[in-house]
N, C-alpha and C positions, 0 to 999 in steps of 0.2 A: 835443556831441551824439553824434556816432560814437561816444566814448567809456563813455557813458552807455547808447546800444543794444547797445555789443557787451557790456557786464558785464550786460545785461538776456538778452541771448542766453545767457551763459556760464552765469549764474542759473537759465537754464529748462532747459538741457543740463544742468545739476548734477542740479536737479531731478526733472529726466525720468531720468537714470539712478538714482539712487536709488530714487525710486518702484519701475523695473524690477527693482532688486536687491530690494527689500523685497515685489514679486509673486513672486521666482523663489520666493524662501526662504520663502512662502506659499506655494508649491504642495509644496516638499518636505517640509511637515510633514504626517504621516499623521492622522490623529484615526478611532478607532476603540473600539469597546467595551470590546473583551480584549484584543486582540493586541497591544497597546504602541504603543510612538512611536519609540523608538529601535531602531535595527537589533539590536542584540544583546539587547533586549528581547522583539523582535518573533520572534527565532530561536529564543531563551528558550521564548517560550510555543509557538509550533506544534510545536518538537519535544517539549515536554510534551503537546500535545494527541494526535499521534503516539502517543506512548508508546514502550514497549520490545518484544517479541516477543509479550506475553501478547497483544494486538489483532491478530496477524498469526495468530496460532494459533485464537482466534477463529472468524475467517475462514477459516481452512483447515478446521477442524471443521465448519461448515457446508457449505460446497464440498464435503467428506468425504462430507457421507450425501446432500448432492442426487447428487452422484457415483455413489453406492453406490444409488440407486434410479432413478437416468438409466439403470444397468447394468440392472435388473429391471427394469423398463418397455421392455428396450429400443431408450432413446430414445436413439441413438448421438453427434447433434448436440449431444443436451443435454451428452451423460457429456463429451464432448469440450472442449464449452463449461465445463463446470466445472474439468478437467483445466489444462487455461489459465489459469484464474483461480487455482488452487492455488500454478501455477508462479508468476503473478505476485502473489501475496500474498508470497510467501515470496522472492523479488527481492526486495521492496521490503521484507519483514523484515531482509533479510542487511542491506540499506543502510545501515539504523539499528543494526541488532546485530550487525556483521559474525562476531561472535564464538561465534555457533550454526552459522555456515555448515558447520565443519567438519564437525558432530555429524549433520548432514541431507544429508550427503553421498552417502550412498548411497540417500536416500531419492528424491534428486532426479537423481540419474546412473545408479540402476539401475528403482527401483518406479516411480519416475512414466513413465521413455518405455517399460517393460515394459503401463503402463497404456493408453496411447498405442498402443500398437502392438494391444492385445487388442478396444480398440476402433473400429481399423482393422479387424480381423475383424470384427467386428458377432455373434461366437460368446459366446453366453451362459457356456458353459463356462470357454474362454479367461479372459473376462473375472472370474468369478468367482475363478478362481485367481490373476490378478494381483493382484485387488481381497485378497484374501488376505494377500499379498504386502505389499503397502502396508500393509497395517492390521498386520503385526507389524514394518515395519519403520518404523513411526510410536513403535512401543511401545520397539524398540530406539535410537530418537533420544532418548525421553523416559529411556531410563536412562542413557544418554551425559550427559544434560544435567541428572543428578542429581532429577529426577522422575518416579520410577519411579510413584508412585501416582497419576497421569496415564494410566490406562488406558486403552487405545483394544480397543472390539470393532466387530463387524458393525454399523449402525444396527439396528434391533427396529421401533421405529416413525418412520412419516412426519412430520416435520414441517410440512413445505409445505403450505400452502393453498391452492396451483397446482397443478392437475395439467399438468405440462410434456408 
C-alpha cells in the first residue's frame, strides 16, 4: 500500500510539474498581429516600423515651422517646447542612423543652443537671426548628406490648426 501511495504521489508531482513547465512556456509565447513571435522577428519589424532618418527628419520639419512661428507669435514656451523636441527627435534619429550624426553636427552643437539661448532673450530680433542660422545650416547638413535638393527656407505659411 505505501508503495502504491508514494508512486501515486511521485505520479502527481510529475504531473503537477509539467503542467507548470507547459503554463511557463504558455506565457512566453507572444501572439500578436504584426510584430512576430520570435525575438528577432519581433526586432525585425519595430525597427522597420522605426524606419531610418527620413521619420526623424519628418518630425524635425514640423518642429521646424511650429518653431519658426512659436518665434513670431512670441510664444517663448512654445518655441522652447519645440526646440526640445527637435533635439530629441534627432537623439533618437542618431540611435538608429548613427551614421548622420556627424553631418548635424554643427546643427546640433552650434544652431540649436544658439536657438536656445535667443529665446532665452524672448528678443524678436535675436531670435530671428538664430532662426536664420538654423535654417542654412539644415541646408548645409542636407549637402553633407548628399541631398542638396532638400531645401529648407523660412515657413511662408501656418500649418497648425492650434493657435498655441
Amino acid at each position: 500500500m505505501k508503495n502504491s501511495t508514494l508512486i501515486v504521489v511521485i505520479l502527481l508531482t510529475g504531473m503537477t510539474l509539467i503542467n507548470s513547465c507547459q503554463q511557463q512556456a504558455k506565457e512566453e509565447t507572444i501572439k500578436t498581429e504584426w510584430i512576430g513571435s520570435e525575438k528577432q522577428e519581433i526586432v525585425n519589424n519595430i525597427e522597420f516600423q522605426f524606419q531610418g532618418f527620413s521619420r526623424t527628419m519628418v518630425e524635425v520639419s514640423h518642429r521646424y515651422q511650429e518653431l519658426y512661428w512659436a518665434g513670431q507669435d512670441k510664444n517663448w514656451g512654445y518655441a522652447e517646447y519645440q526646440r526640445e523636441h527637435i533635439v530629441e527627435a534627432l537623439e533618437q534619429g542618431f540611435m538608429r542612423r548613427p551614421e548622420h550624426e556627424e553631418s548635424a553636427q554643427s546643427f546640433v552643437t552650434v544652431a540649436l543652443p544658439n536657438i536656445e539661448k535667443a529665446i532665452q532673450t524672448e528678443d524678436p530680433q535675436i531670435f530671428a537671426e538664430a532662426f536664420t542660422n538654423l535654417t542654412t545650416t539644415c541646408y548645409t547638413c542636407h549637402q553633407m548628406e548628399d541631398v542638396p535638393f532638400m531645401t529648407v527656407t523660412e515657413p511662408k505659411i501656418r500649418h497648425s490648426i492650434i493657435n498655441y
